[in-house]
Backbone bond lengths (Angstrom), bond angles and torsions (degrees), N, CA, C in turn:
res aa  C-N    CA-C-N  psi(-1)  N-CA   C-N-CA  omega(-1)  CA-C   N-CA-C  phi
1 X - - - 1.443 - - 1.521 110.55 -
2 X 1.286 127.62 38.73 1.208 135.87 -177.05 1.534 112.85 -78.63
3 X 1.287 105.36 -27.11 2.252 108.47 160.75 1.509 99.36 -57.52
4 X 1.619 127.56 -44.05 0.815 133.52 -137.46 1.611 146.97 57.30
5 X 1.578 92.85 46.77 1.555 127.46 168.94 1.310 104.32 -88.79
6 X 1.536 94.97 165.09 1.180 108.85 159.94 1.458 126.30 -105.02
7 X 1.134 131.27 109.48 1.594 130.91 170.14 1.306 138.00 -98.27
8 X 1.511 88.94 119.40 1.356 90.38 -162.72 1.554 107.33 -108.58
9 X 0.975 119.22 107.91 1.999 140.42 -155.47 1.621 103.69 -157.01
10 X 1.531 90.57 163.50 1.470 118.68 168.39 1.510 122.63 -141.45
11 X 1.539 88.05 76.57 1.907 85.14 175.74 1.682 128.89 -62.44
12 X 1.098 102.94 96.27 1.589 110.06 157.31 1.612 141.28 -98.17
13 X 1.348 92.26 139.00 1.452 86.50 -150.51 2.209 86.29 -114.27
14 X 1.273 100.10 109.01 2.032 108.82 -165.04 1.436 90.11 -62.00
15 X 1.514 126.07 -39.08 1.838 97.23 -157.04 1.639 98.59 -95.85
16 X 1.302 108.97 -4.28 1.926 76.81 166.42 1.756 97.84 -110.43
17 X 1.086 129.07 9.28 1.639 102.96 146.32 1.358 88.78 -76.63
18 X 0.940 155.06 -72.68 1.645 143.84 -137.73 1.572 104.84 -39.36
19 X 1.719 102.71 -57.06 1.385 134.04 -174.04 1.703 115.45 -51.84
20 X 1.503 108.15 -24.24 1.574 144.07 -159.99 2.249 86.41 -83.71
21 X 1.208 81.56 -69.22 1.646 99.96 -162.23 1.546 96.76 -61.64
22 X 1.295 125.48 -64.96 1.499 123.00 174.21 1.515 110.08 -45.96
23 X 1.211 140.78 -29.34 1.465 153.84 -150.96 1.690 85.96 -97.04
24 X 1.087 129.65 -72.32 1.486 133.46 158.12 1.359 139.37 -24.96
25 X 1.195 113.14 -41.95 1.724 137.38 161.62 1.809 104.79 -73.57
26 X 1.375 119.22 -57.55 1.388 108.99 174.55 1.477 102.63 -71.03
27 X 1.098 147.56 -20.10 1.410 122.07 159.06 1.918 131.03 -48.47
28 X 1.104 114.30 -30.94 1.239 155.49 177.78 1.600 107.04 -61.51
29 X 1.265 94.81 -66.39 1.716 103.07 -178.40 1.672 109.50 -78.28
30 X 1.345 94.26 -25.80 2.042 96.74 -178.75 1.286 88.03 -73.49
31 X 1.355 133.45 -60.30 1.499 121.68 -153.82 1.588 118.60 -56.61
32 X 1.509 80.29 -44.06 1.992 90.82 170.83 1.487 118.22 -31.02
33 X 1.521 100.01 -65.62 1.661 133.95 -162.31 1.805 93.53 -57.48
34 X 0.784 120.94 -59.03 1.636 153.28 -163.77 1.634 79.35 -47.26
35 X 1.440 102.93 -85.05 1.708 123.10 -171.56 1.396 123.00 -21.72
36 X 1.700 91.44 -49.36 1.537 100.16 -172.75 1.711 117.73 -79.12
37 X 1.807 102.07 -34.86 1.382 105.13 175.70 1.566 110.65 -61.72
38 X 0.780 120.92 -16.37 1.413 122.81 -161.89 1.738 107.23 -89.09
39 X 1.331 88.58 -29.13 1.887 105.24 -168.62 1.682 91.28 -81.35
40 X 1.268 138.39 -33.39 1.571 160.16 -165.78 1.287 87.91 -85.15
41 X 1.455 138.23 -71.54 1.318 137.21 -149.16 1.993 103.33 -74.58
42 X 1.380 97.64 -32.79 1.619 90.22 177.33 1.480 105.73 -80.01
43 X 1.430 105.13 -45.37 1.601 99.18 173.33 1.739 114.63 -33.22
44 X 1.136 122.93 -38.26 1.231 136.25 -156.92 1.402 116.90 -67.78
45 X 1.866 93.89 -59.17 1.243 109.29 -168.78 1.945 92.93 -96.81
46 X 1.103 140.11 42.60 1.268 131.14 165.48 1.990 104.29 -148.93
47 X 1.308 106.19 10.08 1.556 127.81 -178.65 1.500 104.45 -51.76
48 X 1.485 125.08 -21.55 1.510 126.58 -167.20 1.854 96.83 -93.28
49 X 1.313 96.08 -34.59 1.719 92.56 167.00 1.189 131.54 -139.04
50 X 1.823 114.32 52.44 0.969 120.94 176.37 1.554 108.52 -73.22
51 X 1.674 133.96 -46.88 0.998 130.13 -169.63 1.492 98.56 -119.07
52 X 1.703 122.97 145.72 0.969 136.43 164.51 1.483 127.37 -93.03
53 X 1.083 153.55 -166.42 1.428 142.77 148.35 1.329 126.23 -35.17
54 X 1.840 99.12 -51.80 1.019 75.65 -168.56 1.629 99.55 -132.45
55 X 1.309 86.19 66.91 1.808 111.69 158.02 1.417 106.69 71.69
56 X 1.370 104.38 21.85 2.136 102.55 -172.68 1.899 79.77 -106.25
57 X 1.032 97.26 -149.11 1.701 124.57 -167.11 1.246 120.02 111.29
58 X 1.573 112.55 -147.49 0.808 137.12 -176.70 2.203 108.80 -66.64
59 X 1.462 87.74 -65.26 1.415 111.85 177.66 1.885 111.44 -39.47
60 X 1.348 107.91 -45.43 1.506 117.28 -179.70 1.530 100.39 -57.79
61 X 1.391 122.41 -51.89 1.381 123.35 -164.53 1.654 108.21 -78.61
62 X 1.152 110.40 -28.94 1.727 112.71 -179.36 1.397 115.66 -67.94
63 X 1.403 102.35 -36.61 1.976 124.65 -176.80 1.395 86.20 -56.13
64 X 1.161 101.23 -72.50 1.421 97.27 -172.59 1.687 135.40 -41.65
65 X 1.187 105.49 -59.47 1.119 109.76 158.82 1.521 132.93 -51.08
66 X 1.546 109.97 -46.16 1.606 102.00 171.06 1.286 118.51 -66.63
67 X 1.225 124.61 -41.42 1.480 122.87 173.79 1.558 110.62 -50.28
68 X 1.505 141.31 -29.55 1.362 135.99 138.76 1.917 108.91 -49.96
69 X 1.410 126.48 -44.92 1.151 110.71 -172.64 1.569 119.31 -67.76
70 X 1.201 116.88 -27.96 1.763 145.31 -136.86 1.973 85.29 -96.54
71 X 1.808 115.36 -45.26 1.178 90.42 170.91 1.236 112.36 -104.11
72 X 1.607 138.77 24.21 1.472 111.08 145.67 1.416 122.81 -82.64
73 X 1.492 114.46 -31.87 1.550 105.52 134.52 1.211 139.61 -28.04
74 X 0.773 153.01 -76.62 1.406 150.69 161.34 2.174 116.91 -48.00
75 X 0.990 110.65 -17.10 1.715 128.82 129.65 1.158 115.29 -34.53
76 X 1.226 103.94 -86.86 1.383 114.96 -161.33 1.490 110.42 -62.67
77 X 1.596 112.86 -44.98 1.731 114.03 175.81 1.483 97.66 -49.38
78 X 1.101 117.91 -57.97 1.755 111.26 -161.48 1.450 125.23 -56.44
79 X 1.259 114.40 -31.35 1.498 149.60 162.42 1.621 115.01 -43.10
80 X 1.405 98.37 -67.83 1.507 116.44 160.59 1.653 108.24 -65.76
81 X 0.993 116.93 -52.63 1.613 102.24 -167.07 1.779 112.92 -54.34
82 X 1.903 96.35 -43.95 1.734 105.92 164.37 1.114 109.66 -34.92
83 X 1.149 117.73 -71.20 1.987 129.14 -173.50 1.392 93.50 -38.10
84 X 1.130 128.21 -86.55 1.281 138.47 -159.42 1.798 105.96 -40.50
85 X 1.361 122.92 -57.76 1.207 105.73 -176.81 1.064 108.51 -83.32
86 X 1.249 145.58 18.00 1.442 152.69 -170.64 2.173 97.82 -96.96
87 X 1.527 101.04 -53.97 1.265 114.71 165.75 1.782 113.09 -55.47
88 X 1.592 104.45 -71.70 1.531 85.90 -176.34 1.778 119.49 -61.25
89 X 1.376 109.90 -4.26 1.661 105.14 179.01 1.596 101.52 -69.26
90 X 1.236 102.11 -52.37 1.616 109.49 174.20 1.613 123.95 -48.21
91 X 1.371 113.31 -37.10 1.594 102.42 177.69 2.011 101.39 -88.41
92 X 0.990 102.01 -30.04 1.440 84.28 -179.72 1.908 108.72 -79.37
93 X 1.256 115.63 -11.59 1.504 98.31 151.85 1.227 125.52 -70.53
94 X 1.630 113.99 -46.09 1.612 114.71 -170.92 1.641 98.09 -47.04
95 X 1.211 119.86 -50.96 1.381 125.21 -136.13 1.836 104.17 -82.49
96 X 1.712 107.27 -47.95 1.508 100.07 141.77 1.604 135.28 -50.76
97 X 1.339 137.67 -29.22 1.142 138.97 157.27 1.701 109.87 -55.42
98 X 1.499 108.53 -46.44 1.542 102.35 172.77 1.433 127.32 -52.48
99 X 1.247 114.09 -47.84 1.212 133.85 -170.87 1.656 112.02 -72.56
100 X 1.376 109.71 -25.78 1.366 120.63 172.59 1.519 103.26 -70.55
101 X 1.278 104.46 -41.83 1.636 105.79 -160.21 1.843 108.07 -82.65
102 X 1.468 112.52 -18.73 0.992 118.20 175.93 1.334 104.49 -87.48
103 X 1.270 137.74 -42.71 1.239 108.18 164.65 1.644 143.37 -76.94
104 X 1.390 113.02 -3.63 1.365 123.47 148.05 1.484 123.00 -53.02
105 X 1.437 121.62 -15.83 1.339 128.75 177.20 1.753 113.22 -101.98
106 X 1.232 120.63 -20.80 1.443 148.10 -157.54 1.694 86.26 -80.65
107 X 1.358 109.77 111.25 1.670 112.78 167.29 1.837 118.92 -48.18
108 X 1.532 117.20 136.99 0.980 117.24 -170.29 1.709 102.21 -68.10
């Protein structure tokens, strides 16, 4: 507002919401990927006492625990996935609203 008007607009810019929503979905699939290496890598380095005789250890206490981790994971994906189609709902409205508005201007 440096004329010192007032403007009244909505700049949207479609490929970085696009970029927004795809950016959102690979969060989703990284976290997954992430989750599991991580569940593999402790497995790995705690393999000498994951299981005991008599089936307790390490492994008993992790089950446990990931199955608390596994659904805030799956939280959090859903959360993000909302966002994400919440974003692409939004550019494919703007962009139909554009197209409406451009052809209201478009000579008969």
């Amino acid at each position: 507002m440096a004329d010192g008007r007032v403007h009244d607009f909505t700049k949207v810019n479609f490929v970085q919401m696009q970029a927004a929503q795809e950016g959102m979905l690979k969060v989703v699939s990284e976290l997954d990927r992430i989750t599991d290496q991580l569940y593999n890598d402790i497995k790995r380095e705690l393999e000498e006492h994951w299981v005991d005789g008599d089936g307790n250890g390490a492994k008993s206490y992790f089950d446990q625990r990931r199955a608390y981790w596994d659904s805030q994971e799956k939280e959090m994906g859903n959360q993000l996935t909302q966002a994400a189609q919440a974003v692409g709902l939004a550019n494919e409205n703007y962009q139909r609203a554009e197209q409406y508005n451009r052809r209201l201007w478009e000579s008969p």
